[in-house]
C-alpha positions as CSV (number, residue, x, y, z in Angstrom):
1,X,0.0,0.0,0.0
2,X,1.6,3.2,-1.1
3,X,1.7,6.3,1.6
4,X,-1.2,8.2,0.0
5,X,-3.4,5.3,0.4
6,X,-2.5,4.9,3.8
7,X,-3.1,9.0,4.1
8,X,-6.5,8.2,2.7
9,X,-8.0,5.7,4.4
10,X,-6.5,7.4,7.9
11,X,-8.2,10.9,7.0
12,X,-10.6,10.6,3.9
13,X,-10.4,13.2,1.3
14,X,-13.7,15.3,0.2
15,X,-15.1,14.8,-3.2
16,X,-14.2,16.1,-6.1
17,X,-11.4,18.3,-5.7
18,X,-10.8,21.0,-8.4
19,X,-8.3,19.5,-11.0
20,X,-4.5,21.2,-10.3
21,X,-2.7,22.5,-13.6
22,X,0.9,21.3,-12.3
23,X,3.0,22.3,-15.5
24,X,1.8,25.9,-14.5
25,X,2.4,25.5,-10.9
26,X,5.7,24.6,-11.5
27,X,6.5,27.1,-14.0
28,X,5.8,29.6,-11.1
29,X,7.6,28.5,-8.5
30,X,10.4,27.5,-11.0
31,X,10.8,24.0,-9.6
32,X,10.0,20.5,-9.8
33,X,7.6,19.6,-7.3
34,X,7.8,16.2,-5.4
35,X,5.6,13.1,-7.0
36,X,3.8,12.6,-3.2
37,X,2.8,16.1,-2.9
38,X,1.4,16.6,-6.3
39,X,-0.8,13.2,-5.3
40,X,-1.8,14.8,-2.0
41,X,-2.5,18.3,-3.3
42,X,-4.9,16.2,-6.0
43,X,-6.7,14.2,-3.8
44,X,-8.0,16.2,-0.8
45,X,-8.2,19.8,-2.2
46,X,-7.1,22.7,0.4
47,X,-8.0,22.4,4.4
48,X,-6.5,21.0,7.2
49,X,-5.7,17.4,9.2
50,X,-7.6,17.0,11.9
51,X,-8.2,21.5,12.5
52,X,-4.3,21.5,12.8
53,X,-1.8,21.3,9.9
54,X,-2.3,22.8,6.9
55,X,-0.7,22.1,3.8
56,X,0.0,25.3,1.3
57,X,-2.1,24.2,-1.9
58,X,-2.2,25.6,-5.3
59,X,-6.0,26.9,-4.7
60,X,-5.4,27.7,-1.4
61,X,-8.2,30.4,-0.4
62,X,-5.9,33.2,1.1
63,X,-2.4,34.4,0.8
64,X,-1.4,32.6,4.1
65,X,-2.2,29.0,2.5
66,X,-1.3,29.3,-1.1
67,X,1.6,26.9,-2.5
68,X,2.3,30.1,-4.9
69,X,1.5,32.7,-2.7
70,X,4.0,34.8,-0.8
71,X,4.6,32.6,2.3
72,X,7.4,30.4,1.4
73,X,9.7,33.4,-0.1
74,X,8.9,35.5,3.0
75,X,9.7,32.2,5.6
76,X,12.9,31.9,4.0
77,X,13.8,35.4,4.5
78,X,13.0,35.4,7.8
79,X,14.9,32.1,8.4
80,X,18.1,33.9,6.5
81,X,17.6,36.7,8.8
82,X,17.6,35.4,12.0
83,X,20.8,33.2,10.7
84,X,23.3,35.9,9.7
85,X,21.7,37.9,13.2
86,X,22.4,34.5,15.4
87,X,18.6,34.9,16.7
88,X,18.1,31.1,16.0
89,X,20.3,28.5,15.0
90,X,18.6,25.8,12.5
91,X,19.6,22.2,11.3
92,X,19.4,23.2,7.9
93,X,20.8,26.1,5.8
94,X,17.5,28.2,5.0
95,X,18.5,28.4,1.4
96,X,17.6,24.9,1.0
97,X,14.0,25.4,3.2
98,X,10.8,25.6,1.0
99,X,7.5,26.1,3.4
100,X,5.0,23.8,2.4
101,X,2.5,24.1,5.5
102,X,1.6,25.7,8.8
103,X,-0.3,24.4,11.9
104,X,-3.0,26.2,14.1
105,X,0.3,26.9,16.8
106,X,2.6,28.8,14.5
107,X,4.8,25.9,13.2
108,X,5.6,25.6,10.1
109,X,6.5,22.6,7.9
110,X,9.6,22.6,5.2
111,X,10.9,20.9,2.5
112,X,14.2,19.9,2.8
113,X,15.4,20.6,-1.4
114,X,18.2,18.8,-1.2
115,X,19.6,17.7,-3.5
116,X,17.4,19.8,-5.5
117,X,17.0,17.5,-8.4
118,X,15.6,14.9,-6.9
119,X,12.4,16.0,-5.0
120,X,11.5,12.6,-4.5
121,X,14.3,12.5,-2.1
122,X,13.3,15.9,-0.1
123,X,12.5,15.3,3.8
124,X,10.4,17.2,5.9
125,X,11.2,19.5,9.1
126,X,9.0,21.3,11.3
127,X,9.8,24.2,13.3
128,X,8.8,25.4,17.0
129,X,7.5,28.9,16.7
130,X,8.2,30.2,20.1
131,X,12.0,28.7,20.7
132,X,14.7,27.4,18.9
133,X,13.5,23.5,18.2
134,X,13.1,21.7,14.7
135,X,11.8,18.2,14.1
136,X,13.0,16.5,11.0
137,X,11.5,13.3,9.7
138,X,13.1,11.2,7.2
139,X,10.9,10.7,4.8
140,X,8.5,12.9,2.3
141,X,5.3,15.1,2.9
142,X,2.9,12.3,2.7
143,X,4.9,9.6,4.5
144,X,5.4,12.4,7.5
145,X,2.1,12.8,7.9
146,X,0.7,8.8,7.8
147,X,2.9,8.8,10.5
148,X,2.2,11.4,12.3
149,X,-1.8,11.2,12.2
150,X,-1.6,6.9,13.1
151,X,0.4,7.7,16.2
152,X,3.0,6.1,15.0
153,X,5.8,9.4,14.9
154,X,5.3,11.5,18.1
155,X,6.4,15.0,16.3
156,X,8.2,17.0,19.7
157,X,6.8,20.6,18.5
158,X,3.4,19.1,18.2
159,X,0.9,19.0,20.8
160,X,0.6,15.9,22.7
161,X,-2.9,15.6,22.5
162,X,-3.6,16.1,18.8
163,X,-5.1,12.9,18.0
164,X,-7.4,13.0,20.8
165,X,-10.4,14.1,18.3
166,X,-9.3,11.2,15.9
167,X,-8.1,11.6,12.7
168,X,-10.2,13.7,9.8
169,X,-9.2,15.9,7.2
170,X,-11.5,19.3,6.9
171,X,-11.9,21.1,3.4
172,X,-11.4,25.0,3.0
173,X,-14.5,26.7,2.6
174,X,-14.7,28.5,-1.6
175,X,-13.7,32.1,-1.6
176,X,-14.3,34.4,-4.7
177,X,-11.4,34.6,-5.1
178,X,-7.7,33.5,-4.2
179,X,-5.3,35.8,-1.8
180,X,-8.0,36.8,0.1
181,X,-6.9,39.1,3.1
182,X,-8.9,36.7,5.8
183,X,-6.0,34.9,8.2
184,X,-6.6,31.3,9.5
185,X,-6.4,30.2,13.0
186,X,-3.3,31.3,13.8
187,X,-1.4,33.8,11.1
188,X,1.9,32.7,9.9
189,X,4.1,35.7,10.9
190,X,2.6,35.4,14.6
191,X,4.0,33.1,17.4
192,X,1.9,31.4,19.2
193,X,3.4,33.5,22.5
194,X,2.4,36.4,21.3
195,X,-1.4,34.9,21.6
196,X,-0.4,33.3,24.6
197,X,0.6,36.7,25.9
198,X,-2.4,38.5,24.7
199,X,-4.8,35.4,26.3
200,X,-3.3,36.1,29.4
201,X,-3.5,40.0,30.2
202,X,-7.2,39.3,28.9
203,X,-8.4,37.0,31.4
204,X,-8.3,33.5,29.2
205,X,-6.5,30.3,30.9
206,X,-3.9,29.3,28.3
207,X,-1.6,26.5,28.4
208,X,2.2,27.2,28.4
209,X,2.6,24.6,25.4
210,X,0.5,22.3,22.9
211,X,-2.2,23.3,21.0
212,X,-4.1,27.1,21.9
213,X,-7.9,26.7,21.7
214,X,-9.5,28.4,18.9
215,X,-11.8,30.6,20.8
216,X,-9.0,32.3,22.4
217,X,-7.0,32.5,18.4
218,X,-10.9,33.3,17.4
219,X,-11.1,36.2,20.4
220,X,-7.4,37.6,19.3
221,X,-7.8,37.3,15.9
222,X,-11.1,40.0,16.3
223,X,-9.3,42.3,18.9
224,X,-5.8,42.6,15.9
């Protein structure tokens, strides 16, 4: 059984996704994209696993979730940034990092281009938005997440209880149009402290780690 099978059957994908013009795609980005992803991408549409992770897509409905949006230039320029400052120290050199998703806390999830002929061969690592920890996993998108969603991977900078709501995979609701200004749960270039923060000198009971409850990202979201 191949990994986007197992993907499916774990978490399966809503009907009749629009089809995904890849040679264009590419062309964009100006780069081959991995055989998993472009399976993945086809199969479930934009949205997220399980209210959490959510993988940039082609038709993704904002700015903030679009595969050829302006996310992945503006991670890696922030990741260059904070290397030549010595804010963070990462694993990888962030010339070689390509964001490819983001989670409800602020993480985000990279492809590892290297060597970048071969995107077969690209692993994933995730980041820790408030610190200075990375997760890789040695395998590609789909495989990361299979293992991830059956328990089988315990991902550090993910929260311990993700799974508790089972596994499902939830479609992005049509907008007119794409690049949209709307934010999902928890915008990209925010940590999750800085919602932790807020939470706190506004009277909510937050948790110092894991996963924020979206009524309080709802309740900061409205107050930005």
């Amino acid at each position: 059984m191949t990994s986007i099978e197992d993907l499916t059957r774990l978490a399966p994908p809503p009907p009749g996704p629009a089809p995904i013009d890849w040679r264009a795609v590419e062309d964009t980005l100006g780069m081959t994209l991995p055989d998993d992803y472009k399976r993945l991408a086809g199969a479930y549409g934009p949205g997220a696993f399980c209210d959490f992770v959510r993988v940039y897509h082609p038709h993704g409905p904002t700015e903030w979730v679009d595969l050829t949006g302006p996310m992945p230039a503006r991670l890696r320029r922030q990741l260059l940034k904070d290397r030549d400052s010595g804010t963070y120290s990462m694993p990888h050199p962030p010339e070689n990092l390509f964001a490819i998703g983001v989670t409800d806390n602020g993480n985000h999830l990279f492809w590892v281009t290297d060597p970048a002929a071969d995107p077969d061969a690209w692993r994933l690592t995730v980041n820790e938005p408030d610190g200075h920890d990375w997760y890789t996993y040695d395998g590609d998108l789909t495989e990361f997440l299979v293992s991830a969603l059956s328990g089988r991977t315990r991902v550090p900078v993910f929260p311990d209880r993700l799974l508790d709501g089972g596994v499902f995979f939830t479609p992005s609701r049509p907008t007119g149009s794409n690049h949209q200004p709307d934010r999902p749960s928890a915008p990209a270039s925010i940590s999750g402290q800085a919602v932790r923060e807020w939470a706190r000198a506004n009277g909510y009971d937050v948790p110092d780690h894991g996963r924020i409850p979206a009524r309080i990202i709802q309740a900061w979201q409205q107050d930005q």
